[in-house]
C-alpha positions in Angstrom: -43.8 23.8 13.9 -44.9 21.4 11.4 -41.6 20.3 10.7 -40.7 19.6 14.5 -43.8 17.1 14.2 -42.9 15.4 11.7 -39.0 15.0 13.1 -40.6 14.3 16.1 -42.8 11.7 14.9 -40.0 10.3 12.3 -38.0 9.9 15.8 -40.5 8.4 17.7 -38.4 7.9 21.1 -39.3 11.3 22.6 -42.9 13.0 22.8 -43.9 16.7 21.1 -43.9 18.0 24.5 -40.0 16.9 24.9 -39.0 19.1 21.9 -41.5 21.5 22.5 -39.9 21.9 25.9 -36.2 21.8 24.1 -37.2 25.4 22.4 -38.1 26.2 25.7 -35.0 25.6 27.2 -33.1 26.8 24.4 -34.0 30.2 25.2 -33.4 30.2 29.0 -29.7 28.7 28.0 -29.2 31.8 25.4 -30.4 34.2 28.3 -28.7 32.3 30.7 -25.1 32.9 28.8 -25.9 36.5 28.0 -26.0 35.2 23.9 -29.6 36.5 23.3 -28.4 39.6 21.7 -25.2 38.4 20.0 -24.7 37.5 16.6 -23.3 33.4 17.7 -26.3 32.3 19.9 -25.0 29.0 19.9 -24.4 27.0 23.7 -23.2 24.2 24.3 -25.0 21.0 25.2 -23.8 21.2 29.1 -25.6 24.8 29.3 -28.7 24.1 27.2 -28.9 20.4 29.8 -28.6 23.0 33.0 -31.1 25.5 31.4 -33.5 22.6 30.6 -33.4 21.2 34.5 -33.7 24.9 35.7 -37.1 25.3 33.5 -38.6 21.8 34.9 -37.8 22.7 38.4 -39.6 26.2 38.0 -42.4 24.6 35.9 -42.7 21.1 37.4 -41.3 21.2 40.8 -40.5 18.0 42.3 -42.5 16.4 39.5 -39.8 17.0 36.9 -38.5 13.7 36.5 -41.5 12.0 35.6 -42.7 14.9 33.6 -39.6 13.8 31.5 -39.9 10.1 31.8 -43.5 10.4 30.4 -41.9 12.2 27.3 -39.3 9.2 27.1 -36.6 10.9 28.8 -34.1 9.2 30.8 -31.1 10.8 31.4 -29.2 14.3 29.8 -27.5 12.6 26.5 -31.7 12.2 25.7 -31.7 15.9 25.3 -28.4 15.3 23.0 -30.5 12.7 20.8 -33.1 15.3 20.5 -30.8 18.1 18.9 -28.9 16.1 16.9 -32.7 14.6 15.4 -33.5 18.4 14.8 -29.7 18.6 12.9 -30.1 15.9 10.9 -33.9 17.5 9.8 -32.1 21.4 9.3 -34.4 22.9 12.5 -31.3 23.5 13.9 -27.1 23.8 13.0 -24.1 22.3 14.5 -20.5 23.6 14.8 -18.0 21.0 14.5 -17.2 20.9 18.3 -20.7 19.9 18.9 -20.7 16.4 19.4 -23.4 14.4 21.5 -21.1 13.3 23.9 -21.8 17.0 25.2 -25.1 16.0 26.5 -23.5 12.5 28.2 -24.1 12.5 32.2 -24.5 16.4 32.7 -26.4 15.7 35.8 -28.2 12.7 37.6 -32.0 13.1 37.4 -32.8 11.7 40.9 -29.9 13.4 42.4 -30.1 17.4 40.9 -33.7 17.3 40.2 -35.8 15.5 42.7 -33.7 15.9 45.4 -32.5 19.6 43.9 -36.0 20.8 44.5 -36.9 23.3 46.6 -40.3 25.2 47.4 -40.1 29.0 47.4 -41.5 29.6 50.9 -42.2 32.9 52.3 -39.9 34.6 54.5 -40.9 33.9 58.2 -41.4 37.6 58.7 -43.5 37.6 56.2 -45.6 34.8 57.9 -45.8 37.1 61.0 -46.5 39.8 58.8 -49.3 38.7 57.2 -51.7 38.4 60.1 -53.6 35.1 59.8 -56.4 33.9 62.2 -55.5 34.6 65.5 -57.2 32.6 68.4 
């Protein structure tokens, strides 16, 4: 962890949280792939970006964009600059496919997070179901 802070604060564009997060997401994108168990975890920067916006919708809802503006975030190639900061400190390896051009325009923040959002509501029967104050 120590050495995340200190690439982190080397940096200084992004906050702790950001790469914090970035671990976070790393692990949905391996599960995502079906990688978790295989000996080549690696994914690429276009399923790590979709893992990452899945995790802030579940944790941050519609909030998820300026969760990740606050952390300096902007658009998906930040997520890129992140990595490639943890490459160049040995936290993490590249193949030499990897490029950050992989991270470029993935998805529009406003668009397929904001606007992607949408509450988990209750089935109506459930509503019905589930009594309620009757008048």
């Amino acid at each position: 962890m120590e050495a995340i802070r200190r690439a982190a604060r080397e940096d200084g564009r992004y906050s702790l949280e950001a790469y914090q997060f970035l671990f976070e997401g790393l692990d949905r994108a391996v599960k995502m792939t079906g990688r978790q168990g295989a000996e080549d975890r690696h994914v690429t920067g276009q399923e790590l970006a979709e893992a990452l916006r899945q995790l802030a919708l579940e944790v941050y809802g519609p909030l998820a964009r300026q969760v990740w503006n606050a952390w300096g975030l902007r658009g998906t190639r930040d997520w890129g600059e992140i990595v490639f900061v943890l490459i160049q400190h040995g936290i993490f390896s590249k193949q030499d496919s990897d490029s950050i051009e992989d991270f470029a325009d993935v998805y529009d923040l406003e668009r397929d997070m904001e606007q992607a959002w949408q509450p988990a509501l209750p089935d109506q029967e459930d509503l019905l179901e589930g009594g309620g104050d009757e008048a």
